[in-house]
C-alpha positions in Angstrom: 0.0 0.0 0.0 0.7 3.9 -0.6 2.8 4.9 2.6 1.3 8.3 2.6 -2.4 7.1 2.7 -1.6 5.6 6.6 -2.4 8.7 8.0 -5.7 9.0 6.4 -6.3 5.4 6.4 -6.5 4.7 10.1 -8.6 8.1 10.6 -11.5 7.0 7.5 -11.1 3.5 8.6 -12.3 4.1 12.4 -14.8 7.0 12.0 -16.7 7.0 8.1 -16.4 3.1 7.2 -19.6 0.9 7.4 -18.5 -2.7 6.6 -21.0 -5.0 5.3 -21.5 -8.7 5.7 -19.3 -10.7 3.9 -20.5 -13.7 1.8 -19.2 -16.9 2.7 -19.5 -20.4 1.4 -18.8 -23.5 3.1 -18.4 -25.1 -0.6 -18.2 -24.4 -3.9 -22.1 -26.3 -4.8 -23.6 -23.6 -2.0 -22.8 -20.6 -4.2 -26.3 -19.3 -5.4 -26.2 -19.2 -9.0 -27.7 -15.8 -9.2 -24.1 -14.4 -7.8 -21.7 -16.3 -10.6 -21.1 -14.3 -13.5 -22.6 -15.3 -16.8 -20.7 -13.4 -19.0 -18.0 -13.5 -21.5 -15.8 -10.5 -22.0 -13.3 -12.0 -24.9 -14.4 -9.6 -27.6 -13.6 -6.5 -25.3 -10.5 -8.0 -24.8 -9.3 -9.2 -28.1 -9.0 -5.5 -29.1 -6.0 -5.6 -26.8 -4.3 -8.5 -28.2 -1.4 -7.6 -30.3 -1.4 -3.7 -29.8 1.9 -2.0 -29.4 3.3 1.6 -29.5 2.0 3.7 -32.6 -1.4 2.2 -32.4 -4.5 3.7 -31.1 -7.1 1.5 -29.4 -10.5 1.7 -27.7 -10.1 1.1 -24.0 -6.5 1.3 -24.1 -6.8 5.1 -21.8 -8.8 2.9 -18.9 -5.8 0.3 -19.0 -3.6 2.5 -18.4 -5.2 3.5 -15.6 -5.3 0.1 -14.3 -1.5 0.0 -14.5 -1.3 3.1 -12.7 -3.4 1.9 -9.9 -0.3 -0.7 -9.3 2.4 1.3 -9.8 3.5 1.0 -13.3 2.3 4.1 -14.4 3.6 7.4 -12.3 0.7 8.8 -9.9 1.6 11.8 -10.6 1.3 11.2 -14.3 -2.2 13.4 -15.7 -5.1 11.1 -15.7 -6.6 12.2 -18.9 -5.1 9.1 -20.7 -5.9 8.6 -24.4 -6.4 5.6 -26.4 -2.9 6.2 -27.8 -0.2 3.5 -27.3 1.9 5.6 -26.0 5.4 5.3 -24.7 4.1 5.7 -21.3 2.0 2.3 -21.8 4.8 0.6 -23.5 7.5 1.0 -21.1 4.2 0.3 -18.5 4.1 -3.2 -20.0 8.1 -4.2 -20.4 7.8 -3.2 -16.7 5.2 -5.5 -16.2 6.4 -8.5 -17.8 9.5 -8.4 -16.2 8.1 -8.4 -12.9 6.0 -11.9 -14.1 8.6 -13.1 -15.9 7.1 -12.7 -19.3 9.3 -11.8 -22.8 9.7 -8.1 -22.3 8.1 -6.9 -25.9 6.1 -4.0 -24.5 3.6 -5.2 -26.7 0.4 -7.1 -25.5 0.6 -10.1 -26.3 -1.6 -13.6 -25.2 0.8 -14.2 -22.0 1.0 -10.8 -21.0 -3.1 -10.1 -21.5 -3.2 -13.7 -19.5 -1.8 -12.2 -16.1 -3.4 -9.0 -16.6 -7.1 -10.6 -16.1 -6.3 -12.6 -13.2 -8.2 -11.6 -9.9 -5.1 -10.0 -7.9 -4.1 -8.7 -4.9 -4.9 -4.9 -4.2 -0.9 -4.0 -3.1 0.8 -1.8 -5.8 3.8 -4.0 -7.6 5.4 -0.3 -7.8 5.6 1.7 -4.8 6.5 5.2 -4.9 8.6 4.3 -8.3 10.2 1.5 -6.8 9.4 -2.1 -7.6 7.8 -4.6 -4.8 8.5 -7.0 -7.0 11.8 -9.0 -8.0 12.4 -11.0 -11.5 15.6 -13.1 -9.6 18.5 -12.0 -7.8 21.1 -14.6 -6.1 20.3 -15.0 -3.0 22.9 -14.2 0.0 20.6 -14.8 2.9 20.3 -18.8 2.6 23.4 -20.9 2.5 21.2 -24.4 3.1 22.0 -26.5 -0.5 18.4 -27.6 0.0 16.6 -24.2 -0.7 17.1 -22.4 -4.2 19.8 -19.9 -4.5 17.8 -17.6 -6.4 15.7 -15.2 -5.0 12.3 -13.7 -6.1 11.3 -12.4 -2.6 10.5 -8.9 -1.9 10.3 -5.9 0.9 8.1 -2.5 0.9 10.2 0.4 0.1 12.4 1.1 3.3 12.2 -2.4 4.2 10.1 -2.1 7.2 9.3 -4.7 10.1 7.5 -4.9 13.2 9.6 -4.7 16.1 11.8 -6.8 17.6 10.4 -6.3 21.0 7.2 -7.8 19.4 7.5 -11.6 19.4 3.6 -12.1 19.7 1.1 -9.9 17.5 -2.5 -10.1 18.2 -5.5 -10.1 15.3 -8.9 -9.3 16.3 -11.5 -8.9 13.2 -14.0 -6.1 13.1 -16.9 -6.8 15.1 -19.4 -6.2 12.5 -18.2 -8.7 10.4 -19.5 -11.1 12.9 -17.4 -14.0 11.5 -18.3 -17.0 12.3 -15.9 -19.3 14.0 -15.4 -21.6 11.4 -13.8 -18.3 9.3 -11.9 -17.3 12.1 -10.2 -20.4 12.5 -9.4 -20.3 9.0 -7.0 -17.2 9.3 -5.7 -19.4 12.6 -4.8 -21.8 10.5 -3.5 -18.5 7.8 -1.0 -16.9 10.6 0.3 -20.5 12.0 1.7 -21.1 8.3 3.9 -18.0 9.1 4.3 -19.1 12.3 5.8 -22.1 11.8 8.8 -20.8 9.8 9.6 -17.7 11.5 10.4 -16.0 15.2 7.1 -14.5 15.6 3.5 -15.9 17.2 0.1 -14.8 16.7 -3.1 -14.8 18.9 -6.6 -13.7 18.5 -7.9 -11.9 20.7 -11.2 -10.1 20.9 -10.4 -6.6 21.4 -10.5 -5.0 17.7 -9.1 -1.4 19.1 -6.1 -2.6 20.7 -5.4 -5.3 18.3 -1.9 -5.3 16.6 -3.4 -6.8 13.6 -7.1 -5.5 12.6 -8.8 -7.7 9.6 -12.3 -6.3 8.1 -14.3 -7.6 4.9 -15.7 -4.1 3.3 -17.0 -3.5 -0.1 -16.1 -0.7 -2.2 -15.0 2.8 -1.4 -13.7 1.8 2.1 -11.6 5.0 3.3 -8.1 4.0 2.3 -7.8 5.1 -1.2 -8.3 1.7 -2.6 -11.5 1.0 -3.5 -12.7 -2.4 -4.0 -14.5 -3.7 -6.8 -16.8 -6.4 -6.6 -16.8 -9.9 -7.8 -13.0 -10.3 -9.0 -10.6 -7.8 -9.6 -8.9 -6.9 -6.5 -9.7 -9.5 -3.9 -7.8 -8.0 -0.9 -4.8 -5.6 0.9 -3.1 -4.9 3.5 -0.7 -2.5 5.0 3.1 -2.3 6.0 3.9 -3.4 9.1 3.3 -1.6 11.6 0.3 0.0 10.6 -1.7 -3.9 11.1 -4.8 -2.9 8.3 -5.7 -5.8 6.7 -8.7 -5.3 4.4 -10.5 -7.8 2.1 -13.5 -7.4 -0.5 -16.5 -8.5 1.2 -18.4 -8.8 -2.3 -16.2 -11.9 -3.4 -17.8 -15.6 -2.9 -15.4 -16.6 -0.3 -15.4 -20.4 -0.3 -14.4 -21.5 3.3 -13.4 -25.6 2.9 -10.6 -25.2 -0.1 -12.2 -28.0 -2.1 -12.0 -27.2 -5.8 -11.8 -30.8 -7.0 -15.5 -31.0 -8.6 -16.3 -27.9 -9.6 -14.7 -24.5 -10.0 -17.1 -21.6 -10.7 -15.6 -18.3 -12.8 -16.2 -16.4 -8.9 -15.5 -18.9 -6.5 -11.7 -17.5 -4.4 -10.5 -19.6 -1.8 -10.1 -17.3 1.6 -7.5 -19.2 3.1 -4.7 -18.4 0.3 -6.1 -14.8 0.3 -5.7 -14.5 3.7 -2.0 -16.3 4.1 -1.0 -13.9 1.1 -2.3 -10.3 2.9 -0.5 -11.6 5.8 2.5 -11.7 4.3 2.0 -8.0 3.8 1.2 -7.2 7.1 4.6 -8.8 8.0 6.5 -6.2 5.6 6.7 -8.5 2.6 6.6 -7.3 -0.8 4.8 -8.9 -4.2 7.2 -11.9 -5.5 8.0 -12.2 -9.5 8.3 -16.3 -8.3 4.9 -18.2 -9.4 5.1 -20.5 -6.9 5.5 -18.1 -4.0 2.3 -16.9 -1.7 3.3 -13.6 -2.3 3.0 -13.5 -6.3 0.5 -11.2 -6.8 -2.5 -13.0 -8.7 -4.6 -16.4 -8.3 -7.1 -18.1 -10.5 -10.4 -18.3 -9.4 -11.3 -22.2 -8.3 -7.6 -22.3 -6.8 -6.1 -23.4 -3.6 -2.2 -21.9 -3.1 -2.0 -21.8 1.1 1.4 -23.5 1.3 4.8 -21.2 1.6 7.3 -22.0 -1.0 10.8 -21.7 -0.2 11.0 -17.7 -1.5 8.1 -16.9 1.2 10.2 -18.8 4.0 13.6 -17.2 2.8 12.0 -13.9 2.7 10.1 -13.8 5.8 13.5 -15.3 7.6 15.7 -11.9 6.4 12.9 -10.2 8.4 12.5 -11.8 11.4 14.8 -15.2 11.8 13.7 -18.7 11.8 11.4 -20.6 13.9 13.6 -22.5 16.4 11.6 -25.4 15.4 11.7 -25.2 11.9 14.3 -27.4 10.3 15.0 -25.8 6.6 16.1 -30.1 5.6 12.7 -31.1 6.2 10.1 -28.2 6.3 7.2 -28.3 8.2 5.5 -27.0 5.1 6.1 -28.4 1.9 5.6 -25.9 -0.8 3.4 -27.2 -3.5 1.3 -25.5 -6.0 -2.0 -27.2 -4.3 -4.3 -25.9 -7.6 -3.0 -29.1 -9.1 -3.0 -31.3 -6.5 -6.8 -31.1 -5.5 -7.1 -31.2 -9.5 -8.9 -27.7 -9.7 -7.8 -26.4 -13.9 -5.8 -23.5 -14.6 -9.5 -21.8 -15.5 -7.3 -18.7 -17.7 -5.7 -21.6 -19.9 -9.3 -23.7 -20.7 -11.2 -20.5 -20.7 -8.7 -18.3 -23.3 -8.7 -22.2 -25.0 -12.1 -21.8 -25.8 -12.2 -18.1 -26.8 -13.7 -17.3 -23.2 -11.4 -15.1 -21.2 -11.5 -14.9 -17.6 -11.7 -10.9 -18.1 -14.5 -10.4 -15.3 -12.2 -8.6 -12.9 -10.6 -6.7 -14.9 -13.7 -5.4 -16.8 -15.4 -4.7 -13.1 -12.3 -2.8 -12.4 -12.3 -0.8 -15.3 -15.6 0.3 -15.0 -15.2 1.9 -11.6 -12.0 3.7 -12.9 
């Protein structure tokens, strides 16, 4: 997040904001049909495909405003955009597929349009002109043979950390929310995966003011300066430590028991890998260029990712040391890419297959721009 919207944040946040009631599914079969999507966006997408600088396309002045909202277009750039592609969109994009690993062409091509309509985390890639985000550096931190020597891991600009006099942070979760327990003991089981591999501990605890860590579903315009918007899109954010704001879309069809195997509907997002991503945030990580890592920045729809790969452990270890427990030659978490194991598709791949893109977030986000 913006550091200069903290401030404001904590003041809207606390005396403006009315959250709303989140929705919640124990399963993917519960989801009302009324609240899936039955669209298909391809044809406003397919304008995109191919463009590159000298060219002038519909729509193109509202994408560049989506790459401003994460960084990869100067916010202090005028927001009149045109249709033009522009040299301001072009270097946008090389930017862009650098931090995802994509051939840097600057022009928009299948794999590049691919990652942009993925539902995302809210956190800018770009803060204040400097990237979250890293496309591989050697790593000096681990020395273990048994983890990767290449890093993807980032920090927020500044690099900042809670303290070292904290060794326990407490959560609470806004009281209008009124979470049930079976969703609060889902972001139990979201902190301990931190937990495991690192020095600190986290507890619940039922006062929301005095909380180190406060965690609200709101929808919309919520008082930080990053809206939400609706089904898809942005799904969630959260702030640097040690601000402790941890905000997530209350309009998305949270599914609660990460079972994707039989179904996978365009809106369905698993809570418990949005939840173990934002905290990775609120423990002063940055966005990750690795694909395996909690912290990249998107997720299909229908997928399960809760599991830290080794760039999460190594990154969240330069913050804060290891877990005394933990044993790097035999993790207590073994990083996996769970969307295949429990079968779930890459929806983007059969969708764009079949000349159906998965463009509802983006489209959503547009709209409200």
């Amino acid at each position: 997040m913006k550091l200069h919207l903290f401030i404001p944040a904590i003041i809207l946040l606390l005396f403006t904001v009315t959250p709303i009631s989140a929705h919640f599914f124990s399963n993917i079969t519960s989801i009302p049909s009324s609240l899936i999507p039955n669209t298909t966006l391809w044809d406003g997408f397919n304008q995109f495909l191919g463009s590159h600088k000298g060219q002038k396309v519909n729509g193109l002045a509202k994408l560049k405003k989506y790459f401003q909202r994460f960084g990869y277009i100067n916010s202090s750039s005028s927001e009149n955009f045109t249709d033009d592609f522009d040299e301001i969109l072009e270097s946008a994009v090389k930017l862009y597929q650098i931090n995802f690993n994509l051939k840097s062409t600057g022009e928009l091509d299948v794999q590049t349009l691919k990652n942009i309509v993925l539902p995302r985390c809210g956190n800018p890639d770009i803060v204040n002109g400097t990237s979250t985000m890293n496309s591989g550096k050697r790593s000096s931190y681990s020395t273990n043979s048994t983890i990767h020597t290449v890093a993807h891991y980032s920090f927020f600009p500044g690099k900042p950390s809670w303290p070292a006099s904290k060794t326990e942070l407490t959560y609470s979760f806004l009281p209008e929310n009124q979470l049930s327990e079976n969703v609060r003991s889902l972001f139990g089981r979201a902190f301990e995966r931190w937990s495991e591999v690192m020095s600190l501990t986290f507890t619940e605890t039922s006062s929301f003011d005095k909380a180190d860590i406060k965690i609200g579903f709101f929808s919309g315009d919520h008082g930080d300066g990053e809206a939400f918007d609706g089904v898809l899109g942005t799904l969630g954010h959260a702030f640097s430590p040690p601000l402790g704001l941890f905000h997530l879309d209350g309009d998305e069809n949270w599914v609660t028991d990460g079972d994707f195997i039989n179904a996978s509907p365009l809106s369905a997002v698993d809570l418990e890998s949005v939840a173990v991503h934002e905290i990775g945030h609120i423990l002063g990580l940055g966005h990750s260029s690795d694909k395996e890592a909690i912290m990249y920045p998107t997720i299909s729809s229908g997928t399960r990712k809760v599991e830290l790969a080794n760039d999460d452990i190594m990154g969240i270890q330069e913050l804060y040391g290891s877990n005394t427990n933990y044993n790097e030659t035999n993790p207590v978490l073994t990083p996996r890419n769970e969307s295949e194991v429990n079968g779930a598709h890459n929806l983007v791949c059969s969708f764009w297959s079949h000349g159906i893109l998965l463009a509802i977030g983006l489209s959503l986000f547009l709209l409200v721009l």
